[in-house]
LUMDODO-453678 format. One record per atom (N, C-alpha, C): residue number from 1; x, y, z; chain. Coordinates in nm, 3 decimals. Layout:
// LUMDODO-453678
   k       X       Y       Z c
 NUM       X       Y       Z A
...
// end
This chain:
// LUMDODO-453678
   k       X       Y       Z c
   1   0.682   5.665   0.978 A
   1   0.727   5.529   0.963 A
   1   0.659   5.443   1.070 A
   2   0.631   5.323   1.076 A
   2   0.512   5.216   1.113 A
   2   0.613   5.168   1.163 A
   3   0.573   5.080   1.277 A
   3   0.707   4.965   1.385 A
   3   0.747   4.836   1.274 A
   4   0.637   4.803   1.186 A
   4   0.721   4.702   1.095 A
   4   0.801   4.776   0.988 A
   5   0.783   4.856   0.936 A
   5   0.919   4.948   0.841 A
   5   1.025   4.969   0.970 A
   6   1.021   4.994   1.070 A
   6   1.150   5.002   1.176 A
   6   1.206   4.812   1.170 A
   7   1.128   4.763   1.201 A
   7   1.184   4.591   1.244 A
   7   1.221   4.575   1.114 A
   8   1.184   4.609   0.997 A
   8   1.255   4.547   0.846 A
   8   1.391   4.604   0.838 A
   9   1.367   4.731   0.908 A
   9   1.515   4.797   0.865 A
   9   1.653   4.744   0.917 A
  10   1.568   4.728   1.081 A
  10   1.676   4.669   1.157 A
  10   1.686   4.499   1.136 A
  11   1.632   4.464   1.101 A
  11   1.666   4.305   1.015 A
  11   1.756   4.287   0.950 A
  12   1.724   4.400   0.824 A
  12   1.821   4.416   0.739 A
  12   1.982   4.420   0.749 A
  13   1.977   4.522   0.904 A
  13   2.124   4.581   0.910 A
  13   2.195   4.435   0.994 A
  14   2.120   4.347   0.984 A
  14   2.187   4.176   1.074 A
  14   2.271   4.140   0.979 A
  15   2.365   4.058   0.986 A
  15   2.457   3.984   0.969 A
  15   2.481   3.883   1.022 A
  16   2.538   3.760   0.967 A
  16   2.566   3.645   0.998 A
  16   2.730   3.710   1.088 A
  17   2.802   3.626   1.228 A
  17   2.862   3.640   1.294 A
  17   2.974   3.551   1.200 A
  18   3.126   3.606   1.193 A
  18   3.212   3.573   1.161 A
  18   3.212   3.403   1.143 A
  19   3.248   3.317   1.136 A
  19   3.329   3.170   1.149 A
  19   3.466   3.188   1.219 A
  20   3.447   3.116   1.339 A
  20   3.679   3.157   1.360 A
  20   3.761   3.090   1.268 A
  21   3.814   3.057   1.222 A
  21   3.943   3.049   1.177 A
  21   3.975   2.918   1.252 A
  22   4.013   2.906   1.358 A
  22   4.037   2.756   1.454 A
  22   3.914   2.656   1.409 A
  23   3.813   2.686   1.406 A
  23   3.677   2.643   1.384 A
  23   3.680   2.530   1.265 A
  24   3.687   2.536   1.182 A
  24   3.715   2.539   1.019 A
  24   3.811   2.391   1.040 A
  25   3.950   2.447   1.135 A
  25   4.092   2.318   1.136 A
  25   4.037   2.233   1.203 A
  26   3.999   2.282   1.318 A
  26   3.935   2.175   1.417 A
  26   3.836   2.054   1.340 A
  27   3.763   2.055   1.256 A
  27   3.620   2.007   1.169 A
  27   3.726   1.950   1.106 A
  28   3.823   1.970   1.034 A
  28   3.885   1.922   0.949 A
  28   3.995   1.801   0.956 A
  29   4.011   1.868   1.091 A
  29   4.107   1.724   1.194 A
  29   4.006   1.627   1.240 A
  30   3.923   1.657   1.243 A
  30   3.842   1.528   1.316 A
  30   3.794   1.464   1.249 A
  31   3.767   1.517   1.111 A
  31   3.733   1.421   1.005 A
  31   3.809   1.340   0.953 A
  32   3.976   1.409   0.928 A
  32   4.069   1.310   0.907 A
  32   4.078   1.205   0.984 A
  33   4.050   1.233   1.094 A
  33   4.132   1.127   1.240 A
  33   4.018   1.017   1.243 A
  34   3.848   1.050   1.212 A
  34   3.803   0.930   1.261 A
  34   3.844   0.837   1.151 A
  35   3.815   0.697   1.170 A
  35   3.799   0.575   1.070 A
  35   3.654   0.584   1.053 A
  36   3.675   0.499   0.850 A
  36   3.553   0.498   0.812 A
  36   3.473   0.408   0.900 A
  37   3.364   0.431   0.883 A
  37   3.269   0.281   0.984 A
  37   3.255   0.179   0.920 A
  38   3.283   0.066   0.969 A
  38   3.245  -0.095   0.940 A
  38   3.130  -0.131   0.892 A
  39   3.056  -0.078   0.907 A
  39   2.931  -0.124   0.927 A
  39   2.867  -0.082   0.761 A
  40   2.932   0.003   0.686 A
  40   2.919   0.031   0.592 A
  40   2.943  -0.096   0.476 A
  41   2.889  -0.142   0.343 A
  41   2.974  -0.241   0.270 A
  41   3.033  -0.146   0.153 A
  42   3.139  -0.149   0.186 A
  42   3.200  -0.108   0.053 A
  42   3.198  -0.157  -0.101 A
  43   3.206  -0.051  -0.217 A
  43   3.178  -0.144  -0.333 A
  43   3.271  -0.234  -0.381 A
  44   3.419  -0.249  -0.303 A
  44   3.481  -0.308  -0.335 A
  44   3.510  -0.478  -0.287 A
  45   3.397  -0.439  -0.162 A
  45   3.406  -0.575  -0.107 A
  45   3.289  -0.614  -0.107 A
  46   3.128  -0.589  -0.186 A
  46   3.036  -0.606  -0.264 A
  46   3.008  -0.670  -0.391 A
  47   3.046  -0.833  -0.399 A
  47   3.010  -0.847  -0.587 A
  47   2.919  -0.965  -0.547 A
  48   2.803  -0.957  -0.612 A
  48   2.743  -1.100  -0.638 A
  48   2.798  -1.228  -0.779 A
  49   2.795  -1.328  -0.685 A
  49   2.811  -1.419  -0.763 A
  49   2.709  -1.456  -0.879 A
  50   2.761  -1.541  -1.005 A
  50   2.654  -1.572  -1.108 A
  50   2.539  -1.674  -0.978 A
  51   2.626  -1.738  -0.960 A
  51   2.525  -1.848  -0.902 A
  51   2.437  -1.779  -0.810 A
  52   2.468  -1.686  -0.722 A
  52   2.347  -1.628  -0.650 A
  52   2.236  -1.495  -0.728 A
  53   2.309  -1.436  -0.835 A
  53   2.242  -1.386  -0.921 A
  53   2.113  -1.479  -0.999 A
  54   2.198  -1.596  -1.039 A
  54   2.104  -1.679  -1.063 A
  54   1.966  -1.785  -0.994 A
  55   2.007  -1.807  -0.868 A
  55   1.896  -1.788  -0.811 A
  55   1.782  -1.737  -0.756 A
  56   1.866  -1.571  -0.704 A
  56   1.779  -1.468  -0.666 A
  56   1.668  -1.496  -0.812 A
  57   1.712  -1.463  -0.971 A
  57   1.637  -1.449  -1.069 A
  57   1.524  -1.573  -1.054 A
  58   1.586  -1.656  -1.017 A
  58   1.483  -1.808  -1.067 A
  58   1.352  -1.787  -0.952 A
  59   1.403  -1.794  -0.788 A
  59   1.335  -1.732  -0.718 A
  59   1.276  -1.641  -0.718 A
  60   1.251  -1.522  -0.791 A
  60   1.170  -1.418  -0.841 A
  60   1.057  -1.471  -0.924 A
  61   1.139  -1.565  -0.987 A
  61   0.988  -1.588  -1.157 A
  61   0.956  -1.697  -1.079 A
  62   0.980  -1.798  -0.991 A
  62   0.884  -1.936  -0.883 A
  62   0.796  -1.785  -0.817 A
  63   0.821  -1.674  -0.772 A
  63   0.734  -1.597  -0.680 A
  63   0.615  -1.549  -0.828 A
  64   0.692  -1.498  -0.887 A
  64   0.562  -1.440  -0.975 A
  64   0.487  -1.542  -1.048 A
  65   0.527  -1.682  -1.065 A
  65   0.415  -1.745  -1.107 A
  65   0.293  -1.833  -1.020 A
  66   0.354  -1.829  -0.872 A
  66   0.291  -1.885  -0.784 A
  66   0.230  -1.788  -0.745 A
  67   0.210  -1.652  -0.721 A
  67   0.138  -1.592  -0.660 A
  67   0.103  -1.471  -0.740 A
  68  -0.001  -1.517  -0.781 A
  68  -0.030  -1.392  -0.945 A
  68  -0.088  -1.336  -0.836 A
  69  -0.094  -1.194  -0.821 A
  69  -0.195  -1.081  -0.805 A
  69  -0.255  -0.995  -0.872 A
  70  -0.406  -1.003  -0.929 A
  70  -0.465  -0.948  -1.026 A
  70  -0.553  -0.868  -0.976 A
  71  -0.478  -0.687  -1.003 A
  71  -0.570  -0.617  -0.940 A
  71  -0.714  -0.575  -0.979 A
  72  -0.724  -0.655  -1.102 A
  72  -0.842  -0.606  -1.214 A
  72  -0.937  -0.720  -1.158 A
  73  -0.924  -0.804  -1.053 A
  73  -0.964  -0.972  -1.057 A
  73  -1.196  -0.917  -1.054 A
  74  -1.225  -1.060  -1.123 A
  74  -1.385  -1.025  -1.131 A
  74  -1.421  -1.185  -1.049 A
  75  -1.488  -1.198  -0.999 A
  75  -1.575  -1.314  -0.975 A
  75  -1.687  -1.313  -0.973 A
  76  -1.778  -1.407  -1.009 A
  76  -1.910  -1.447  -1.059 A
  76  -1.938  -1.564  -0.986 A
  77  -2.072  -1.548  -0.892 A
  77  -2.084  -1.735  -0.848 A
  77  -2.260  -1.686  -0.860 A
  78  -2.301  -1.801  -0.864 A
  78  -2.481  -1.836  -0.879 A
  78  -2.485  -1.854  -0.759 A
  79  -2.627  -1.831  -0.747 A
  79  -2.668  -1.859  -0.609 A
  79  -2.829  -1.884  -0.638 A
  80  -2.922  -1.992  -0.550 A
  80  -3.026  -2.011  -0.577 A
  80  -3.115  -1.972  -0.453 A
  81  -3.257  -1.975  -0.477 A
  81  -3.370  -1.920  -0.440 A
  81  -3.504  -1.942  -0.432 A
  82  -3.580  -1.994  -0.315 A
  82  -3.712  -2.042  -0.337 A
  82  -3.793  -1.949  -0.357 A
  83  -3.915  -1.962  -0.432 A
  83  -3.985  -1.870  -0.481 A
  83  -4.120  -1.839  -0.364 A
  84  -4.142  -1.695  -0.398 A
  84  -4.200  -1.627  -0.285 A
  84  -4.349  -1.608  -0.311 A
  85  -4.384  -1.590  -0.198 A
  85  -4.590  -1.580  -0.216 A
  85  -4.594  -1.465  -0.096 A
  86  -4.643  -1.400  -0.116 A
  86  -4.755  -1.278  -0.047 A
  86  -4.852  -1.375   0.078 A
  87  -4.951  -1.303   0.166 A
  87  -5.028  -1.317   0.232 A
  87  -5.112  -1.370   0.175 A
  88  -5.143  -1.347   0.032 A
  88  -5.302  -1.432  -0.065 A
  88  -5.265  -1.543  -0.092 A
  89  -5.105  -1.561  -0.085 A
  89  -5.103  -1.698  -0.145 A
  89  -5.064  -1.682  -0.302 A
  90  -5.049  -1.550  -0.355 A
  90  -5.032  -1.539  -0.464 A
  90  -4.883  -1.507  -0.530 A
  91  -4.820  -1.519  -0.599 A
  91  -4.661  -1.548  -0.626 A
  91  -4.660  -1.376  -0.646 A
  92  -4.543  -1.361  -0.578 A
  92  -4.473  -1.205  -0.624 A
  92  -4.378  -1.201  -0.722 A
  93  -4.347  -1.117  -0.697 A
  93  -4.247  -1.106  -0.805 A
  93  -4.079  -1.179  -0.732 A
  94  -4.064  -1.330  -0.827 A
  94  -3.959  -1.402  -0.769 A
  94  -3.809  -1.332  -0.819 A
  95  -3.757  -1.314  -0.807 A
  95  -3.646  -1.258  -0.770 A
  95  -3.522  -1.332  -0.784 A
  96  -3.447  -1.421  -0.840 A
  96  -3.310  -1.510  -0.861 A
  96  -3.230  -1.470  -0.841 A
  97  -3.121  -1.507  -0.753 A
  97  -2.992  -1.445  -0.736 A
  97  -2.923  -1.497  -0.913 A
  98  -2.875  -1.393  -0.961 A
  98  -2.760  -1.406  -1.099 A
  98  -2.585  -1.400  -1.048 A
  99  -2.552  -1.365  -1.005 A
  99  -2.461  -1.307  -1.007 A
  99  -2.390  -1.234  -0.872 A
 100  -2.285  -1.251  -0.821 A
 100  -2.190  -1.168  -0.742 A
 100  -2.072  -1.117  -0.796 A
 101  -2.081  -0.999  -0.804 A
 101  -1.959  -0.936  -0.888 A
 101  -1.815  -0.849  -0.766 A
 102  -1.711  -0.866  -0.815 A
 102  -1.634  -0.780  -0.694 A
 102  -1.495  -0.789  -0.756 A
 103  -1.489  -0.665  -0.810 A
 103  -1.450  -0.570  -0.892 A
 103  -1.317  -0.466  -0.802 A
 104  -1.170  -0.512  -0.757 A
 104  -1.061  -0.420  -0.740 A
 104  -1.048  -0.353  -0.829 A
 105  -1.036  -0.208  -0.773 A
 105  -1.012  -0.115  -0.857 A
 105  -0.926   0.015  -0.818 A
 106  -0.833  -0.065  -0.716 A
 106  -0.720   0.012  -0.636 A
 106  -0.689  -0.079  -0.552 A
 107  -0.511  -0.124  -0.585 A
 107  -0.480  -0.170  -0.469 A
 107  -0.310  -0.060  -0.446 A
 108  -0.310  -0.072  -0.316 A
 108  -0.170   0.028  -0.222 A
 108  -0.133  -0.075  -0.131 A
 109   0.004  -0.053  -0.152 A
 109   0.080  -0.094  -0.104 A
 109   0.154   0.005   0.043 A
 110   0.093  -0.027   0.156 A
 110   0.136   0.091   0.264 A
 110   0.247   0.115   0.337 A
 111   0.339  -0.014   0.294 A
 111   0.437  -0.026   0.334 A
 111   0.479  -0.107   0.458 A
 112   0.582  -0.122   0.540 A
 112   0.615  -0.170   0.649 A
 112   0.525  -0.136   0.801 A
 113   0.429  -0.165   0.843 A
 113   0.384  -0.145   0.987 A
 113   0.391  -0.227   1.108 A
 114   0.423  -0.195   1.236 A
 114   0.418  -0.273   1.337 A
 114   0.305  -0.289   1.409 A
 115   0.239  -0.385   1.403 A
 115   0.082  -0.377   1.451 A
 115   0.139  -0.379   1.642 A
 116   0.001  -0.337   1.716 A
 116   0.025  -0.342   1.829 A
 116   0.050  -0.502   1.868 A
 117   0.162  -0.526   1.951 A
 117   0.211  -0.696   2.022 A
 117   0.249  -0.780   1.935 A
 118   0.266  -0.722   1.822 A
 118   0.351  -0.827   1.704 A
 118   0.487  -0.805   1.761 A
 119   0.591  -0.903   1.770 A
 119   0.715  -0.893   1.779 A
 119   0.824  -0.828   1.616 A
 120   0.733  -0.943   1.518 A
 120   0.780  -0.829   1.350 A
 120   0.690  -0.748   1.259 A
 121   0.740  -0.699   1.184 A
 121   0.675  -0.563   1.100 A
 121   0.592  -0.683   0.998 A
 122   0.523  -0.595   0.974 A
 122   0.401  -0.664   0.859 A
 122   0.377  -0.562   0.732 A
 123   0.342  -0.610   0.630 A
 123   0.321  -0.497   0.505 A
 123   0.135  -0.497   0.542 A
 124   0.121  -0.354   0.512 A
 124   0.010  -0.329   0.484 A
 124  -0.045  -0.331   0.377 A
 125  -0.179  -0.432   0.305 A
 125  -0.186  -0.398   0.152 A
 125  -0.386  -0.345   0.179 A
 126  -0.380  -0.199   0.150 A
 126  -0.501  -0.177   0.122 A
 126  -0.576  -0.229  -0.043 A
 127  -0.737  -0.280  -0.041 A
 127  -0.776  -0.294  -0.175 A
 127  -0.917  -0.232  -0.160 A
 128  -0.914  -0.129  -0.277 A
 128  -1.063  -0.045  -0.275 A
 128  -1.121  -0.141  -0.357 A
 129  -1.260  -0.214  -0.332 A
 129  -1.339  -0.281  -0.403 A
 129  -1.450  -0.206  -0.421 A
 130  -1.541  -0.292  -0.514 A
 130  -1.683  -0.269  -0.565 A
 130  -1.759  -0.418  -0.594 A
 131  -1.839  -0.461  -0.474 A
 131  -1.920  -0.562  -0.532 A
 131  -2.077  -0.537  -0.600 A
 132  -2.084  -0.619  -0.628 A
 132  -2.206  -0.616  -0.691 A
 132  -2.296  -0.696  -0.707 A
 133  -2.442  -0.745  -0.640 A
 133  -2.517  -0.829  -0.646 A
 133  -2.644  -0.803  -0.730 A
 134  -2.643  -0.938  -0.843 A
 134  -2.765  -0.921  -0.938 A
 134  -2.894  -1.030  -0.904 A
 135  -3.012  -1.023  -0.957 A
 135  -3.093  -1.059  -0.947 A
 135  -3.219  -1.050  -1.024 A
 136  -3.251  -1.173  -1.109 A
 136  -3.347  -1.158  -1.205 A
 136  -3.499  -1.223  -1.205 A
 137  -3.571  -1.149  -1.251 A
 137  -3.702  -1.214  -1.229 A
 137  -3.748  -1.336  -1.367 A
 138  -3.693  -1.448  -1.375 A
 138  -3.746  -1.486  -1.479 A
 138  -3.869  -1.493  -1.553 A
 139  -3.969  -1.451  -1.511 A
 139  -4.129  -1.442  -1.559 A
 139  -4.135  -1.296  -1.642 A
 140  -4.073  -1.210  -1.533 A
 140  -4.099  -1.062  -1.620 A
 140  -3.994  -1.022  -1.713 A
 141  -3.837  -1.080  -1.612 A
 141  -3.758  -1.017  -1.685 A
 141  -3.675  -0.895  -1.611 A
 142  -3.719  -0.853  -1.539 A
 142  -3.686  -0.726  -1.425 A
 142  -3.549  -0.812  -1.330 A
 143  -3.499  -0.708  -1.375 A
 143  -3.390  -0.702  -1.285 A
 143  -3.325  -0.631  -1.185 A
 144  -3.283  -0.698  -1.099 A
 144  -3.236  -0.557  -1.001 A
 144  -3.086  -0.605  -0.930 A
 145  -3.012  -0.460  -0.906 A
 145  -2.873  -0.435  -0.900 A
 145  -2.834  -0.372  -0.763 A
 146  -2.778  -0.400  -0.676 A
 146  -2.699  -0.330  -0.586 A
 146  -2.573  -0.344  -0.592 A
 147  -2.482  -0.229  -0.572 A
 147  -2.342  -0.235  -0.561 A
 147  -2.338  -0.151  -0.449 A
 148  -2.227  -0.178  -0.395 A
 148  -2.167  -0.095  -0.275 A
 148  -2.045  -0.129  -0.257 A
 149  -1.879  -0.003  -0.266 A
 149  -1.779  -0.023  -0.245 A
 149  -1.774  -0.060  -0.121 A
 150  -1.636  -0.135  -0.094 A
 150  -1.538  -0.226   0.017 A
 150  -1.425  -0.209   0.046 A
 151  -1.361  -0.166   0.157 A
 151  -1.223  -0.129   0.137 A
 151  -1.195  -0.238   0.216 A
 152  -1.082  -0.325   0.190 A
 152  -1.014  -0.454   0.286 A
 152  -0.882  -0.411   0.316 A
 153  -0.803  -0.385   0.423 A
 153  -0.662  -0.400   0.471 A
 153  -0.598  -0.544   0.530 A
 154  -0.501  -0.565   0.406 A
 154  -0.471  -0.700   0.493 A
 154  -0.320  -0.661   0.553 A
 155  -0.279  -0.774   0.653 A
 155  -0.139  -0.734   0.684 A
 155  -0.048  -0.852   0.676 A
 156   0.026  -0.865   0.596 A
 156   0.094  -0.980   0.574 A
 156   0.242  -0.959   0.664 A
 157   0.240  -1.112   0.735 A
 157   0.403  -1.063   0.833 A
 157   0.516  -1.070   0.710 A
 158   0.569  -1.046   0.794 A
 158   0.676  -1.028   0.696 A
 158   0.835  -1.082   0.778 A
 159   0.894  -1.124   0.740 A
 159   1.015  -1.198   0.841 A
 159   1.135  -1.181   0.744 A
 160   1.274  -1.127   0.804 A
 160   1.373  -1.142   0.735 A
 160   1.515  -1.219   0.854 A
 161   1.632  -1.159   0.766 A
 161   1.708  -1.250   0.840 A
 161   1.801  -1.096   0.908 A
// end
């Protein structure tokens, strides 16, 4: 027999140590004796009114129509460009800005954080982007594309009462 077949055996032969008997009353008196805490709201002294039901609601749909957040959002702006010449003096290939594209395609919500020397908590909102800048040659026709993802963290304070 091996020292771990000895330590399993004697594991085995353990037991949990009695509970006393006093043990058990004691727990049971002290639970009776304290008072519930205050600080708790009970459901009986918990009802909202219509009228504040009804504003919380109205105040919800003023928040969601004032502040759409569209995590799918695209933007497009032009941008212009003087046209380019080489050392001969001879035109290269000009190049037009078309297009800026920037493309969310994840946003998280991180929850409550305390930044360092803020006195209140702030929400963290991460957004994984993808922009994208185009550019066309109007003579040839050639186009060319760079994208490169963006991650932005913003932190919005946040204040209650």
């Amino acid at each position: 027999m091996n020292a771990w077949q000895e330590i399993e055996l004697e594991l085995r032969k353990l037991r949990p140590a009695r509970v006393a008997p006093d043990l058990l009353a004691r727990i049971e008196q002290r639970i009776a004796a304290e008072p519930a805490p205050q600080k708790i709201i009970a459901p009986a002294r918990f009802r909202i009114s219509r009228l504040a039901l009804g504003c919380g609601l109205a105040a919800a749909a003023a928040f969601i129509v004032f502040v759409n957040v569209d995590t799918h959002s695209k933007k497009s702006t032009s941008v212009a460009s003087a046209p380019r010449t080489d050392s001969n003096g001879s035109a290269t290939a000009n190049y037009e800005p078309q297009a800026v594209t920037q493309v969310v395609y994840h946003r998280r919500d991180e929850g409550l954080v305390f930044p360092p020397g803020a006195q209140t908590p702030a929400r963290r909102i991460r957004l994984a982007k993808r922009e994208t800048f185009e550019w066309r040659d109007p003579r040839t026709g050639a186009q060319l594309r760079v994208s490169y993802p963006e991650e932005q963290v913003t932190l919005i304070p946040v204040s209650g009462q």
